[in-house]
Rosetta silent file (secondary structure, phi, psi, omega in degrees, C-alpha in Angstrom):
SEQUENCE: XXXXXXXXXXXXXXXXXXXXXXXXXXXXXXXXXXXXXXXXXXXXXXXXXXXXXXXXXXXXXXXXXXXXXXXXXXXXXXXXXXXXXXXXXXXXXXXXXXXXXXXXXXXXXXXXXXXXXXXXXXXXXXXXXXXXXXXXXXXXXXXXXXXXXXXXXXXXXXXXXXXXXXXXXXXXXXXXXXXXXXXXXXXXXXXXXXXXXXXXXXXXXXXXXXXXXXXXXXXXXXXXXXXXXXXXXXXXXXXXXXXXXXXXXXXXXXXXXX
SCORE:     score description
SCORE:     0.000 S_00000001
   1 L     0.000  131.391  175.828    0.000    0.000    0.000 S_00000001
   2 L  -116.207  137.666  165.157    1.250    3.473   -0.921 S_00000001
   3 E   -82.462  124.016 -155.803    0.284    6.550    0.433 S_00000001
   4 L   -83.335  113.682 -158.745   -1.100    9.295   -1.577 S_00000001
   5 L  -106.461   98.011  165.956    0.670   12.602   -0.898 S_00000001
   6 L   -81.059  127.239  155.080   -0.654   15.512   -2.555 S_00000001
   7 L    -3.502  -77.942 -156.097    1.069   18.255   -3.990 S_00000001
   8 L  -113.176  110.189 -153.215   -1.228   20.433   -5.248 S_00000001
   9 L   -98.061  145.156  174.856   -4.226   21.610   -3.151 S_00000001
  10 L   -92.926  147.502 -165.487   -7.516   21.299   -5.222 S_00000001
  11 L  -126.655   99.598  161.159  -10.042   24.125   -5.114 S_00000001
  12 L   -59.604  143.879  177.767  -13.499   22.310   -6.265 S_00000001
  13 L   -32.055  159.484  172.856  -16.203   23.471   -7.898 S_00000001
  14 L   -70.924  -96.797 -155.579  -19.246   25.368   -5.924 S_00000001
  15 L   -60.313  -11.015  145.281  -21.140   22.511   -6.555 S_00000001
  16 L   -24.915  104.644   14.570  -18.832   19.922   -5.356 S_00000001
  17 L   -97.052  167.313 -174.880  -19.725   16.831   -5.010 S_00000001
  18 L  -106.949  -53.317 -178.053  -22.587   17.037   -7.222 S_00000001
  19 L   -85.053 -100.758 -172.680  -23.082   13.147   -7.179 S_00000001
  20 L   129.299   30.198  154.272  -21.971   12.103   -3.568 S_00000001
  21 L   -79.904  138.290  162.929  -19.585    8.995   -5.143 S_00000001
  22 E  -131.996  151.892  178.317  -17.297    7.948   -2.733 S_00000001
  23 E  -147.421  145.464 -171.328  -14.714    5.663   -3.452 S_00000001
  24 E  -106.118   86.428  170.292  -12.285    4.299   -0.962 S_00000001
  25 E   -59.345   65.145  167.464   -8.710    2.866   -2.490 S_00000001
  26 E    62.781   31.768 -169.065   -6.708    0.897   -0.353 S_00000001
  27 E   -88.992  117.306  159.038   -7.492    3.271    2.351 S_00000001
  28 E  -103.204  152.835 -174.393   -5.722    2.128    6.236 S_00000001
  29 E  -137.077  145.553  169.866   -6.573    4.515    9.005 S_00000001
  30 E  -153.001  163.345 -147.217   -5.162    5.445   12.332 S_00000001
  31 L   -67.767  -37.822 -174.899   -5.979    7.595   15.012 S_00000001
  32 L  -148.873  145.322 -176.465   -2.676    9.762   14.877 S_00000001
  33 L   -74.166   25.207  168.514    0.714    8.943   12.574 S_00000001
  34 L   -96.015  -42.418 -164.486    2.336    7.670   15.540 S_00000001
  35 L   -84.232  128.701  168.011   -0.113    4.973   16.082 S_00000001
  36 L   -67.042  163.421 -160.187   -0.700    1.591   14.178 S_00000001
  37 L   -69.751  134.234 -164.171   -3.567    1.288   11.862 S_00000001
  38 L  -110.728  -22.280  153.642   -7.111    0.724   13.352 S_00000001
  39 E  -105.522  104.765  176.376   -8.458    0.375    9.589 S_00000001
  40 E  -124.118 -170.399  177.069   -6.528   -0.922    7.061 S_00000001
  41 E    39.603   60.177 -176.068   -6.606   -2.192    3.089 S_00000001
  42 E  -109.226  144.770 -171.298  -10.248   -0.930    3.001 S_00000001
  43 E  -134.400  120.609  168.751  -12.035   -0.810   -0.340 S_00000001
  44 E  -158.526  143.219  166.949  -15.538    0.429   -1.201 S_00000001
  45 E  -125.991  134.878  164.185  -17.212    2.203   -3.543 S_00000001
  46 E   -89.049  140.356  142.302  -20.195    4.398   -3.463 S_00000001
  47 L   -53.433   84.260  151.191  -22.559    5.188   -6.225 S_00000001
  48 L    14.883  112.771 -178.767  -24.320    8.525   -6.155 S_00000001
  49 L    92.003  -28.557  166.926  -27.524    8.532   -4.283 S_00000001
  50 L   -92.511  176.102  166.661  -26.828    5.457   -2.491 S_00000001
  51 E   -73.206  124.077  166.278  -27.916    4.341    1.213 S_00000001
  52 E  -128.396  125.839  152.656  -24.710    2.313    2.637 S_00000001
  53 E   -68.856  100.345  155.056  -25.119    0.494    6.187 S_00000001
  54 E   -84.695  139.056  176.606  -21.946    0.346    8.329 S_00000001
  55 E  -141.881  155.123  161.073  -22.151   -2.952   11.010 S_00000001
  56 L   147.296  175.703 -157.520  -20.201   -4.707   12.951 S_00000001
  57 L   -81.265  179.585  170.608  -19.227   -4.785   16.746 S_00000001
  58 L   -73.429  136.305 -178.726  -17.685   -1.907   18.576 S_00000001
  59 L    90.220   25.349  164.271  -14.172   -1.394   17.722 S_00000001
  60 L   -86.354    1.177  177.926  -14.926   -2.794   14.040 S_00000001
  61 L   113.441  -21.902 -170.696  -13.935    0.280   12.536 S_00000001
  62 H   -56.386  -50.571 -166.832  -17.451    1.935   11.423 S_00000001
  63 H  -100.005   56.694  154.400  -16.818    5.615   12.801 S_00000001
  64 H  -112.324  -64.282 -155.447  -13.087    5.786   11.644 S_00000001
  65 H   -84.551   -5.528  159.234  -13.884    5.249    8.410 S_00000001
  66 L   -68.700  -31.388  179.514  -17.120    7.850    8.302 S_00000001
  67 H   -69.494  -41.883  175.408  -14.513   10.165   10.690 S_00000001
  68 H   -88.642    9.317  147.131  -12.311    9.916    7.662 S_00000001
  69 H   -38.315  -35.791  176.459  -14.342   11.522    5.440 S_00000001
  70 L  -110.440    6.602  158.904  -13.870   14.558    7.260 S_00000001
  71 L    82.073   -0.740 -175.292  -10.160   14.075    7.152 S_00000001
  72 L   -43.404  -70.508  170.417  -10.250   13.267   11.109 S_00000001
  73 L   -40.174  169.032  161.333   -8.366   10.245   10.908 S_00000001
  74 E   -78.073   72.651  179.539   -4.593    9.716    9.831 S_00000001
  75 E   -54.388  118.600  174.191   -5.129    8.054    6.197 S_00000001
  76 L   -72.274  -56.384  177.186   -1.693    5.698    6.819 S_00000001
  77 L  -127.634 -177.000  166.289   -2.183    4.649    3.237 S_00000001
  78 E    82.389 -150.035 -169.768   -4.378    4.526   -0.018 S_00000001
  79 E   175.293  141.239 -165.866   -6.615    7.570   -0.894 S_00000001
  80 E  -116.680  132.337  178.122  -10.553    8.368   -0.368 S_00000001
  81 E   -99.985  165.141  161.048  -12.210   10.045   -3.711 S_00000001
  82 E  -129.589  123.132  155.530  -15.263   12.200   -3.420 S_00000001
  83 L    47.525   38.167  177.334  -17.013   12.642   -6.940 S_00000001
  84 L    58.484   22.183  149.964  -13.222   12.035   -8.176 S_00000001
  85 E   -95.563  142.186 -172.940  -11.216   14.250   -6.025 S_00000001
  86 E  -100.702  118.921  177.802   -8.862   12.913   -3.496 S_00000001
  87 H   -56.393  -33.679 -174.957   -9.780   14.825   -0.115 S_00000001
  88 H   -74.843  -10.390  169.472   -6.435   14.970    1.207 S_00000001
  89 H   -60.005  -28.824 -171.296   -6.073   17.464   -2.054 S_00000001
  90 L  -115.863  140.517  157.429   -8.604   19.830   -0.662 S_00000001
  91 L    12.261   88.143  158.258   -9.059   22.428    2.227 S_00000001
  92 H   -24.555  -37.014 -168.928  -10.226   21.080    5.396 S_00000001
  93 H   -88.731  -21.373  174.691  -12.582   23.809    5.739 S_00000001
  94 H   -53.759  -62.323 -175.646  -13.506   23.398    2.192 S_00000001
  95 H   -28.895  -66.855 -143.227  -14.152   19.364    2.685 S_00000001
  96 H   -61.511  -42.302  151.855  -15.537   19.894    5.662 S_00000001
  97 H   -38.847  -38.845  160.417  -18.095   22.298    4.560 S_00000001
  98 H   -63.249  -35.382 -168.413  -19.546   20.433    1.818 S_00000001
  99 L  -111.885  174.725 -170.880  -20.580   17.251    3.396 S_00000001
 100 E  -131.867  164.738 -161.740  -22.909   16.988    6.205 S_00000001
 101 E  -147.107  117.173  169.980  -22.850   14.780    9.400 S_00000001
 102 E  -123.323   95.649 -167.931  -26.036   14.137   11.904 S_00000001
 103 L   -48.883  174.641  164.245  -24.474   12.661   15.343 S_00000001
 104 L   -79.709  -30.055  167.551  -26.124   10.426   17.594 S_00000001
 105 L  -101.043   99.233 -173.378  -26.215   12.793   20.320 S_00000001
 106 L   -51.306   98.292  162.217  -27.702   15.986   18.398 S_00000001
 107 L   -50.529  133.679  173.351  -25.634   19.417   18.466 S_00000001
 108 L  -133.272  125.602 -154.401  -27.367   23.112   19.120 S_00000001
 109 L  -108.018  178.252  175.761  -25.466   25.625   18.910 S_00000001
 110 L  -103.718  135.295 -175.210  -25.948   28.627   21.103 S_00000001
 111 E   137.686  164.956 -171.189  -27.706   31.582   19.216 S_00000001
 112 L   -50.671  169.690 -144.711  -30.768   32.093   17.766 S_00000001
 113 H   -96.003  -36.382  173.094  -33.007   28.955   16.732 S_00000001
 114 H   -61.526  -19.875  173.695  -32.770   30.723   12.780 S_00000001
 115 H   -88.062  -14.143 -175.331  -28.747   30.525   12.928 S_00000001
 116 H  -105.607  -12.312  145.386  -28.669   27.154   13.745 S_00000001
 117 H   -60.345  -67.823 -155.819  -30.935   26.253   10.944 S_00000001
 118 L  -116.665   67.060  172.344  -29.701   28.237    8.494 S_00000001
 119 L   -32.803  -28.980 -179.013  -25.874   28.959    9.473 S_00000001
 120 L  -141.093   55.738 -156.516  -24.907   30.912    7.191 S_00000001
 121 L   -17.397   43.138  157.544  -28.363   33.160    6.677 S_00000001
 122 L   -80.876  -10.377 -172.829  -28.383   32.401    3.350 S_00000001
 123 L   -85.594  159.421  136.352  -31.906   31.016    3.277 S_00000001
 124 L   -55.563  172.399  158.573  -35.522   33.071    3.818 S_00000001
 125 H   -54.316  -26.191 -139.799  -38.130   32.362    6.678 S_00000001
 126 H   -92.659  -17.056  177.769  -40.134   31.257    4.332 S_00000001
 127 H   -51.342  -55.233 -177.822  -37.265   27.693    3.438 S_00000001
 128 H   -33.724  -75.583 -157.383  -36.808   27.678    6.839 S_00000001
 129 H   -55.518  -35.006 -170.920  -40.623   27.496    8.207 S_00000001
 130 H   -75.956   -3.037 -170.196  -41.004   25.153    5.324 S_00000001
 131 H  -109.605  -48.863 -162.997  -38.213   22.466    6.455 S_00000001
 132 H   -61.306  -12.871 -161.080  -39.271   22.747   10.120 S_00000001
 133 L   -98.165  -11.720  154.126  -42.984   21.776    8.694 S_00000001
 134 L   -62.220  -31.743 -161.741  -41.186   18.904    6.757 S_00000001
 135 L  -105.447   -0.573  115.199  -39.583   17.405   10.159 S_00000001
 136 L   101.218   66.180  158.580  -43.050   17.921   11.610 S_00000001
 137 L  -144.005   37.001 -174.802  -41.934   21.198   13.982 S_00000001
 138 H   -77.249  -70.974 -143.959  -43.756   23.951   12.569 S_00000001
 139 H   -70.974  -56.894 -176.256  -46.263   23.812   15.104 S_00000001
 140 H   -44.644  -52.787 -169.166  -43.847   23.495   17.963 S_00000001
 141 H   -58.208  -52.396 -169.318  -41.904   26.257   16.650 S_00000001
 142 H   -58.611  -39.319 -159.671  -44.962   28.927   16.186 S_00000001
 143 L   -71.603  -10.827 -177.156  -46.017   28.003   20.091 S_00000001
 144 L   -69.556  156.471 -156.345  -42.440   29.550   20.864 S_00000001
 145 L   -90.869  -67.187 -175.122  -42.853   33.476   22.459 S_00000001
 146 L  -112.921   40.553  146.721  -40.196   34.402   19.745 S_00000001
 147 H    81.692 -125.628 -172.352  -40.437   31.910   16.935 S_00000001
 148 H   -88.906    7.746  176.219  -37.453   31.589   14.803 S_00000001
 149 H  -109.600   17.788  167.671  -35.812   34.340   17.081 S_00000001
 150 L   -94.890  148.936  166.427  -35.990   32.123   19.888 S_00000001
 151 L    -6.536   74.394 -144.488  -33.214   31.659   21.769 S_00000001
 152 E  -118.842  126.723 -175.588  -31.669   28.178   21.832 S_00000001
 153 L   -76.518 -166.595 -163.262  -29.274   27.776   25.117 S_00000001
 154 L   -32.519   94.773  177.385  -26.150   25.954   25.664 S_00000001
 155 L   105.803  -29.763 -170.847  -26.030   22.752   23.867 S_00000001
 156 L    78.304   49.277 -172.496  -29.912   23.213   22.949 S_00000001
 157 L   -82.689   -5.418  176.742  -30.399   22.143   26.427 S_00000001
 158 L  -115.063   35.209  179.453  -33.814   23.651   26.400 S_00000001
 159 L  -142.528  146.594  159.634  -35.335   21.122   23.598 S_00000001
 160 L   -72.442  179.136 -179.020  -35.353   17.410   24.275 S_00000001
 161 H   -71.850  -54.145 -171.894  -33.272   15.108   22.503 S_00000001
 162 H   -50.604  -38.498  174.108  -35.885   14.117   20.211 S_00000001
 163 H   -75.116  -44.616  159.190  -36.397   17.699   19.086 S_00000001
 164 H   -42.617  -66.360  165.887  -32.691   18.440   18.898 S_00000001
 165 H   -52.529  -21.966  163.461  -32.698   15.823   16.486 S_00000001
 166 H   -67.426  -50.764 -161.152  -35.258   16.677   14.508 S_00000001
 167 H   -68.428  -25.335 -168.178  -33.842   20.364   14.448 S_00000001
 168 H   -72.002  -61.865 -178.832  -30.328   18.621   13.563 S_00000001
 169 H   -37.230  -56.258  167.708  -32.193   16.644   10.550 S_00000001
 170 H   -30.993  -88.481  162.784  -33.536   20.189    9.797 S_00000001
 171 H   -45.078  -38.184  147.787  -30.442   21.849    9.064 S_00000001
 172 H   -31.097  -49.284  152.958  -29.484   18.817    6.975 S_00000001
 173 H   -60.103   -9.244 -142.119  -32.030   19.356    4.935 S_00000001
 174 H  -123.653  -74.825 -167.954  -31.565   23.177    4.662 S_00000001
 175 L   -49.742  -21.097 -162.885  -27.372   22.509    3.467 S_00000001
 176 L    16.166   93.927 -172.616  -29.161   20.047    0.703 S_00000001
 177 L  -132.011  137.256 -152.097  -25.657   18.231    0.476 S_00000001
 178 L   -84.907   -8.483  169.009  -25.182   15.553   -1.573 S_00000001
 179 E  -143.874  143.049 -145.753  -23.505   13.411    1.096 S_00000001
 180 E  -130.745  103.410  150.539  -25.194   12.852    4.487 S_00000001
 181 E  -109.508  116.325 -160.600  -23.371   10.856    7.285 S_00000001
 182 E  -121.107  129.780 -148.927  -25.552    9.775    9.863 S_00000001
 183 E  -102.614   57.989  152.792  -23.831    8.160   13.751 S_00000001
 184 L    69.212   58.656 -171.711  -27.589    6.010   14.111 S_00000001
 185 L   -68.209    7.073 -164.817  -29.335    9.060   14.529 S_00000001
 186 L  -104.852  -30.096  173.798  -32.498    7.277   15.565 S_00000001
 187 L   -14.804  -56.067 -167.560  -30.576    5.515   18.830 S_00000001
 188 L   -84.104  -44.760  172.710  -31.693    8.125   21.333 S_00000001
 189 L   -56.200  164.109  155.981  -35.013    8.819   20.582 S_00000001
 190 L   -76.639  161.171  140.620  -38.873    7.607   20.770 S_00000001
 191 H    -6.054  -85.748 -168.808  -40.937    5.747   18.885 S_00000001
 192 H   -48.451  -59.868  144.788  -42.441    8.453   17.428 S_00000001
 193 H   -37.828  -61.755 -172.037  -39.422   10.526   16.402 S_00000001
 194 H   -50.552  -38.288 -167.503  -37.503    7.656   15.037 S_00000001
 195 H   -86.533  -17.523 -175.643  -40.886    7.359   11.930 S_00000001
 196 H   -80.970  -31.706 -147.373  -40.563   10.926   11.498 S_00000001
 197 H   -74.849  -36.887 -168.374  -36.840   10.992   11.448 S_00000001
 198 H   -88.037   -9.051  175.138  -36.765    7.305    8.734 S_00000001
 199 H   -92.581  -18.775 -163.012  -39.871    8.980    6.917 S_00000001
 200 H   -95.711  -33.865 -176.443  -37.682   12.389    6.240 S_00000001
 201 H   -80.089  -27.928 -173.767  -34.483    9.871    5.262 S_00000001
 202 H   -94.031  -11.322 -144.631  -36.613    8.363    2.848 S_00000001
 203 H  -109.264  -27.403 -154.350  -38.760   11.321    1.427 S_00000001
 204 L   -95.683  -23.225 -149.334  -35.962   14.291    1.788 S_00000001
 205 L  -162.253   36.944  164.477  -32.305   13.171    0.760 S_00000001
 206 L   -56.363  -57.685  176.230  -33.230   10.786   -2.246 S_00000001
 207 L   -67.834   30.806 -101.432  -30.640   12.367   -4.149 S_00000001
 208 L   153.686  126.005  143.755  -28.162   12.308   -1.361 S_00000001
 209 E   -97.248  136.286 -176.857  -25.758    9.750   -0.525 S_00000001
 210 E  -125.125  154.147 -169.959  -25.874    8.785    3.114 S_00000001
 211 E  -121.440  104.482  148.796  -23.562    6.435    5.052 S_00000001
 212 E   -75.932  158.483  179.440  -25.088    5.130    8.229 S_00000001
 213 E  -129.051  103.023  168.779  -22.999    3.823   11.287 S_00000001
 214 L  -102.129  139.268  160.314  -25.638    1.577   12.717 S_00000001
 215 L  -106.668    4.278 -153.228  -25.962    0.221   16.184 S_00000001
 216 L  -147.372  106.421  159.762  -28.850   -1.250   16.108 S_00000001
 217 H   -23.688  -49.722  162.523  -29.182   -3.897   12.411 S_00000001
 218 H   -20.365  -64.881 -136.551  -33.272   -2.599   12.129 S_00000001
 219 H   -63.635  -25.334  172.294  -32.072    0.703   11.553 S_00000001
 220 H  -129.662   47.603  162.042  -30.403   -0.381    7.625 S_00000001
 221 L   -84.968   20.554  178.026  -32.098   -3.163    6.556 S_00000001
 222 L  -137.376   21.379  152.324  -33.673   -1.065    3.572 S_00000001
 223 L   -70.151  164.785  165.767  -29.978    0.207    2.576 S_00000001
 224 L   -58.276  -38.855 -144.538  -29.052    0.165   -0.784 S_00000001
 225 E  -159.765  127.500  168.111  -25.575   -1.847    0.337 S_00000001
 226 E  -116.542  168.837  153.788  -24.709   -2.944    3.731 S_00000001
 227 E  -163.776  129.473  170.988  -20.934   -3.556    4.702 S_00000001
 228 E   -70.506  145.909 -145.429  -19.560   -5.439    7.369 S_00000001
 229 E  -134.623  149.335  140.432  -16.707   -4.447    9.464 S_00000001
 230 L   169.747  129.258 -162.618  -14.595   -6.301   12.267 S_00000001
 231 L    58.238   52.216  158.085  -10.984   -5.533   13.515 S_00000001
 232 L   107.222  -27.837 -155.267  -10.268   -2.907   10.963 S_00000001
 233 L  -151.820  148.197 -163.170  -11.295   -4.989    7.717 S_00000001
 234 E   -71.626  132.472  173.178  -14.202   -5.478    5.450 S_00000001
 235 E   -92.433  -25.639 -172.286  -16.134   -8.859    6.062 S_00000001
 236 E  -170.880  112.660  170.485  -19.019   -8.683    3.814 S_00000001
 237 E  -108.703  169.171 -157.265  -20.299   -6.089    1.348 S_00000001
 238 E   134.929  142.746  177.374  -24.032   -6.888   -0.375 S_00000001
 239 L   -68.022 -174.814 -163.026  -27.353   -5.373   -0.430 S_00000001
 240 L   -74.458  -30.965 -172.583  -29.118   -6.784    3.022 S_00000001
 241 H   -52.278  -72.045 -177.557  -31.340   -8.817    0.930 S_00000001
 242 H   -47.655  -16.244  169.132  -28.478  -11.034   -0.442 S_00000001
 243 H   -90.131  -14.323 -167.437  -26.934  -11.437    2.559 S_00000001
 244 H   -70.152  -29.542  173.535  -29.600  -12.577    4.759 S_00000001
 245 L   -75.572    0.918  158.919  -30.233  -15.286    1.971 S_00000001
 246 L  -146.556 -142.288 -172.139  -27.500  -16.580    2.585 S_00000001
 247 L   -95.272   96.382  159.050  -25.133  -18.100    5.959 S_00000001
 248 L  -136.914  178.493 -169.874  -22.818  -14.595    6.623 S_00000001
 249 H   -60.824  -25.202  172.470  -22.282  -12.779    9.535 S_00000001
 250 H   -95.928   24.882  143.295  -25.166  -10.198    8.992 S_00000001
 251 H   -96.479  -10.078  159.857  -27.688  -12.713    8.463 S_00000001
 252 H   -51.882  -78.488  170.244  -26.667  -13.850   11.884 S_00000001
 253 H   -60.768    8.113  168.881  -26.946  -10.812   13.111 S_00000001
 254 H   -81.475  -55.906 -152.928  -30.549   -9.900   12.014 S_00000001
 255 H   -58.769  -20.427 -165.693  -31.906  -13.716   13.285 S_00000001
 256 L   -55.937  -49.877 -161.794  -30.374  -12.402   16.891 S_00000001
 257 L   -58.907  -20.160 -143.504  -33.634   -9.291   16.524 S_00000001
 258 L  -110.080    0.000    0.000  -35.896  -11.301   15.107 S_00000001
């Protein structure tokens, strides 16, 4: 494996990525470039548009290799494309900017409830009002004393989790970015939240590719692509259908749920 050193830093188009292919090369990863490799000789490619399910136990590698997307990680070797740019070519803040990431434990920033929709107040009220009425917080929102001026404190400690997430989902829809990485983003929540949140994934971000890090097997059995993980290295890539038809480790790990 060789490691791809770039040169030359690339300054991508304003619509970069356009598609939301990712393609992974013979990418190893490690936490710092002191430290041996916690992923290595990993290969995958996405297709524009698709759903891909990360699985596998803890410490199989799924949020290193979503983390390196965002350049977090050390890439030891190999090289990650987006839409046929090699990331380590471009800007962190450019990179980072482009793609969009909704944790499991939802971020709020402190400041008004319209900046942390709409970050960089490029949108109207009227996108806004119209995304919060997609993620089925309109109503919530209006009952507030000052609406899209109110206030949201430390953390967004004065929303529940389930609403932080929804409001997180919000802005995600608001960046309309063609690639969406999502840390199980349903994990925390109720019932109730979780069908809004998998009705909004299915109706909102067709044209998006999103990468899940699942904890819980439910949560991608209607990816496009699953891929299995464990110590570091890929075990099994296939949509969910094919594997469950036949004996691998994620048809195991469905029959545990079922």
């Amino acid at each position: 494996m060789v490691t791809c050193v770039c040169v030359t830093e690339i300054v991508p188009p304003d619509e970069w990525p356009a598609k939301g292919e990712v393609t992974f090369e013979s990418v190893s990863l490690s936490y710092d470039a002191t430290l041996e490799p916690v992923v290595t000789d990993f290969n995958l490619h996405v297709h524009g548009g698709e759903t891909i399910g990360l699985c596998g136990r803890t410490g199989s590698g799924k949020s290193s290799v979503t983390l390196s997307l965002f350049r977090i990680n050390h890439i030891c070797a190999g090289r990650i494309l987006i839409d046929g740019l090699d990331i380590s070519c471009i800007s962190l803040h450019t990179l980072r900017s482009r793609l969009t990431v909704i944790p499991q434990d939802p971020v709020l920033f402190s400041g008004t409830l319209r900046f942390n929709l709409d970050t960089e107040g490029s949108s109207d009220d009227s996108a806004i009002w119209r995304v919060l009425e997609i993620v089925q917080m309109k109503a919530g929102v209006l009952d507030l004393p000052e609406k899209l001026d109110f206030v949201v404190t430390e953390g967004g400690e004065n929303f529940s989790v389930g609403e932080r997430q929804l409001l997180c989902i919000a802005r995600a829809i608001m960046r309309d970015s063609r690639l969406l990485i999502m840390d199980e983003a349903t994990a925390s929540v109720d019932l109730r939240t979780d069908q809004v949140i998998q009705e909004v994934l299915r109706t909102q971000f067709t044209h998006s590719t999103v990468v899940i890090i699942a904890h819980r097997v439910s949560s991608i059995l209607t990816c496009d692509k699953v891929v299995v993980l464990s110590a570091g290295k890929v075990l099994e890539v296939d949509t969910p259908y094919h594997l469950r038809m036949r004996d691998s480790v994620f048809a195991s790990m469905v029959n545990q749920i079922d």
